[in-house]
Backbone as a printed PyTorch tensor [residue, N CA C, xyz], in Angstrom:
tensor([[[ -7.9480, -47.4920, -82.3520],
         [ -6.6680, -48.1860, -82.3710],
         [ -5.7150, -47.4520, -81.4300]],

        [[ -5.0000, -48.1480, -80.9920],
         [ -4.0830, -47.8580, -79.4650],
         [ -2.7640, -47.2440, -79.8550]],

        [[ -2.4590, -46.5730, -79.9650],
         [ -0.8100, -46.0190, -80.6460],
         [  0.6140, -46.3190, -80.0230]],

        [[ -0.0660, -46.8350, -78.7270],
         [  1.3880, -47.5070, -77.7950],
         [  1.2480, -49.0220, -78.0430]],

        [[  2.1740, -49.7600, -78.1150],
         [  2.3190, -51.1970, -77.8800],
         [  2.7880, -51.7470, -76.9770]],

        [[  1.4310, -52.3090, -75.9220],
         [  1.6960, -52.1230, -74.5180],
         [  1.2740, -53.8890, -74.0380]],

        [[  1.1650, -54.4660, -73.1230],
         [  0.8590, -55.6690, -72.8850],
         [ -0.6940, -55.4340, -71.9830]],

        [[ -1.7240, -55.6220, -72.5220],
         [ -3.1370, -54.7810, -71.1870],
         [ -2.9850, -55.8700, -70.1340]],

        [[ -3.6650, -55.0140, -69.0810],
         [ -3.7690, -55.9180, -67.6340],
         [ -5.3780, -56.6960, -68.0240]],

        [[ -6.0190, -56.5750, -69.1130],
         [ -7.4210, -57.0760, -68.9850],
         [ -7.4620, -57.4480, -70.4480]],

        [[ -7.7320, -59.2250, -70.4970],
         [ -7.6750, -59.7630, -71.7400],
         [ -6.5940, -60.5380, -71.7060]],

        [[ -5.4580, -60.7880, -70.6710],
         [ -4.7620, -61.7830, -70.9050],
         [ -4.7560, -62.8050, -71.1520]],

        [[ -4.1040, -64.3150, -72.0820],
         [ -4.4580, -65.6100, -71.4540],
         [ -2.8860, -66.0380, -70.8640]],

        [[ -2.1050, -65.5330, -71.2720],
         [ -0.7420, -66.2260, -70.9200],
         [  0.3190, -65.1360, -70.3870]],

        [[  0.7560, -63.7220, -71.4910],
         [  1.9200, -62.6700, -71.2790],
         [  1.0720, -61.2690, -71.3200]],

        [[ -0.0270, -61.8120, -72.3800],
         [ -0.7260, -60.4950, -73.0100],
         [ -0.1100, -60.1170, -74.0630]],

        [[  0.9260, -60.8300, -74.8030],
         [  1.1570, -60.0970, -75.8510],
         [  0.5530, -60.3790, -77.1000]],

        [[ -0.4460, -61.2160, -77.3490],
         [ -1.2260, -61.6560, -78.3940],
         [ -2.3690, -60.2800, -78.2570]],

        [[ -2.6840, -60.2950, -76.9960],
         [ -3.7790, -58.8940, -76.6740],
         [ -3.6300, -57.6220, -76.8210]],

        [[ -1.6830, -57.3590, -76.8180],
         [ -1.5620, -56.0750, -76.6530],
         [ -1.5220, -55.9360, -78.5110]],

        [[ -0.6860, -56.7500, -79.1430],
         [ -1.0110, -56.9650, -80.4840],
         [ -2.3810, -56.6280, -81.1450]],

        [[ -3.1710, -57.3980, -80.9450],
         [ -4.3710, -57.1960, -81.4500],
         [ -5.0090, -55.9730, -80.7870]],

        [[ -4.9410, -55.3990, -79.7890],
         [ -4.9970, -53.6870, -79.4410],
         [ -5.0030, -53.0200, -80.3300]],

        [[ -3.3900, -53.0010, -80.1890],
         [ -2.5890, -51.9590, -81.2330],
         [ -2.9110, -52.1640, -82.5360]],

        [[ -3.5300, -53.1310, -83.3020],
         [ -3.8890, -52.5670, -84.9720],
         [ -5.1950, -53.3260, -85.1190]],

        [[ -6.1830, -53.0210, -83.4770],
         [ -7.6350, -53.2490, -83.7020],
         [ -8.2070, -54.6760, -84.3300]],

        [[ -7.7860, -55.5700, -83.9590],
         [ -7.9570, -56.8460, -83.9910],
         [ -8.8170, -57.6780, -83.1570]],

        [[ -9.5630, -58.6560, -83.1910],
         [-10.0010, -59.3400, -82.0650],
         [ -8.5910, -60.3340, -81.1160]],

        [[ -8.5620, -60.1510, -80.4620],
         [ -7.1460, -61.2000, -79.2820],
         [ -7.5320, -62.7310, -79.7030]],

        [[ -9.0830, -62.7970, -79.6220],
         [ -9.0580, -64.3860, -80.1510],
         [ -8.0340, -64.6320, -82.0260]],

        [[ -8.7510, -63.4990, -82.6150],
         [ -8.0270, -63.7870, -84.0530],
         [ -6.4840, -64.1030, -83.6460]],

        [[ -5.9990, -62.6410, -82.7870],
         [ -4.6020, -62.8690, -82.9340],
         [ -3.9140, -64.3040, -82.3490]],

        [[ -4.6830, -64.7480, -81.2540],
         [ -4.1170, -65.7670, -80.8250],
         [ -4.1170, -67.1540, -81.7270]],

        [[ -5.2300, -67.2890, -82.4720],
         [ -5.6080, -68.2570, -83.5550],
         [ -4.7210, -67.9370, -84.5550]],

        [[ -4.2890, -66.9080, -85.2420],
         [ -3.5900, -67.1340, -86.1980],
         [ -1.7510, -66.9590, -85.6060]],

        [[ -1.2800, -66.7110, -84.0210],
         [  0.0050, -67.2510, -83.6300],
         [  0.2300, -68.9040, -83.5260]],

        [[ -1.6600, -69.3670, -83.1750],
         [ -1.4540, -70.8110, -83.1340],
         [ -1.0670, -71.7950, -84.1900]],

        [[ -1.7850, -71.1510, -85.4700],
         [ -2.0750, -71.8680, -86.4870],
         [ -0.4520, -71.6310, -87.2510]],

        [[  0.5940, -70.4940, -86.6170],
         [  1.5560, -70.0460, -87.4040],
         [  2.7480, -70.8420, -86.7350]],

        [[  2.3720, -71.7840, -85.6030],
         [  3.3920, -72.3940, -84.7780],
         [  3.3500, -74.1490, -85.8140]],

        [[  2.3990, -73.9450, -86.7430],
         [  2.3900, -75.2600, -87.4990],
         [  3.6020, -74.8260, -88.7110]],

        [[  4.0270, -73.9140, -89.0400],
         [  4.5660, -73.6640, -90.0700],
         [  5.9520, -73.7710, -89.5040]],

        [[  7.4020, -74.0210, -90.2810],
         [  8.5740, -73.8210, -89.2560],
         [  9.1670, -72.0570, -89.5660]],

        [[  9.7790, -71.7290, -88.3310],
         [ 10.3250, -70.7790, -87.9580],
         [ 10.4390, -70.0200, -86.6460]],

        [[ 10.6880, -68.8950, -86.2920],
         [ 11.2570, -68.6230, -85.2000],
         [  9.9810, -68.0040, -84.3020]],

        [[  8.3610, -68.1980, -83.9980],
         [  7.4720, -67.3650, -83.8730],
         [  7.6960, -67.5300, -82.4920]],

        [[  8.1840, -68.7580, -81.6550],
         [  7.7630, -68.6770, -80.0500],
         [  9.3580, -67.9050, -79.7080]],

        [[ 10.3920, -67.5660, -80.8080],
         [ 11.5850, -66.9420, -79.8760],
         [ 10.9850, -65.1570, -79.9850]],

        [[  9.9720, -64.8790, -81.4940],
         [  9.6730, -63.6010, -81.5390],
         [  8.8810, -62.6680, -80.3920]],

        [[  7.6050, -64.1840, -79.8710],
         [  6.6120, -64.1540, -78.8470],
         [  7.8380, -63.8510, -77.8690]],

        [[  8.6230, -64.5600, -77.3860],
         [  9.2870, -64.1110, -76.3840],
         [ 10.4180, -62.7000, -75.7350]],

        [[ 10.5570, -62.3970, -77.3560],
         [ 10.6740, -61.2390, -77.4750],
         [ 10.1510, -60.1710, -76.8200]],

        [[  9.2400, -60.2210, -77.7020],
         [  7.8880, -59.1300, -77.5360],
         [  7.2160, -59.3310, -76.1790]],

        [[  7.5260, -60.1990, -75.4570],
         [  7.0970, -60.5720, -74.1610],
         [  7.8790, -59.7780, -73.0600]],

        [[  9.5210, -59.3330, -73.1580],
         [ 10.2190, -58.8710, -72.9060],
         [ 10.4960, -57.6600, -73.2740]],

        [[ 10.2210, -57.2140, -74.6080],
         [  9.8560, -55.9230, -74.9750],
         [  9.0970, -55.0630, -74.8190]],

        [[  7.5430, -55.3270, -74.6700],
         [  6.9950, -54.7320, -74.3540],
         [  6.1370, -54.5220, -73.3530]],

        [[  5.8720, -53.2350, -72.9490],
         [  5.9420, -52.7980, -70.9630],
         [  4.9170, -53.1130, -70.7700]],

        [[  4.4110, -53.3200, -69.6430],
         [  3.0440, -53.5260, -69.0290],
         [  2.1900, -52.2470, -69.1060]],

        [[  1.0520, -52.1670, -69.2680],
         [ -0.2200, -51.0230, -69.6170],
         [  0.2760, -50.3490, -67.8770]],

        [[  0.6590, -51.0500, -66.7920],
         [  0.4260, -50.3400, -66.1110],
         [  1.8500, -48.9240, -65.9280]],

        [[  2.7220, -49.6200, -66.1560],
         [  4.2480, -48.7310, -66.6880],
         [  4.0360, -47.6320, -67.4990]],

        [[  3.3620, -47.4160, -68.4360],
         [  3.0990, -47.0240, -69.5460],
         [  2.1920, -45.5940, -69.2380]],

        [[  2.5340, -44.4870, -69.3550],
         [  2.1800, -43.1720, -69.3380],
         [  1.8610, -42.5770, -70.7420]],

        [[  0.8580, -41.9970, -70.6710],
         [  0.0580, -41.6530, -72.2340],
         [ -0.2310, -40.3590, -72.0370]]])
């Protein structure tokens, strides 16, 4: 498990932040992306959080470890 929460350059489909997610607490990227999809059926704020976190967090290549 990855201890930074970073966006990877490998595994993207859209920002990378479904990938850098599922990184960071060892997940498959398909799960994570399936259960952001399945969570966009429910109401609330998930595509302003995604966009967030899209903006929040740095690219793997920025990112010094």
């Amino acid at each position: 498990m990855s201890r930074k929460l970073v966006r990877p350059r490998q595994g993207r489909m859209f920002a990378g932040v479904c990938a850098g997610l599922a990184q960071r607490f060892g997940m498959s990227a398909g799960m994570v992306r399936l259960l952001f999809l399945l969570s966009l059926l429910l109401p609330g704020t998930q595509v302003i959080i995604y966009l967030i976190l899209w903006i929040l967090m740095p690219d793997e290549d920025r990112v010094r470890y």
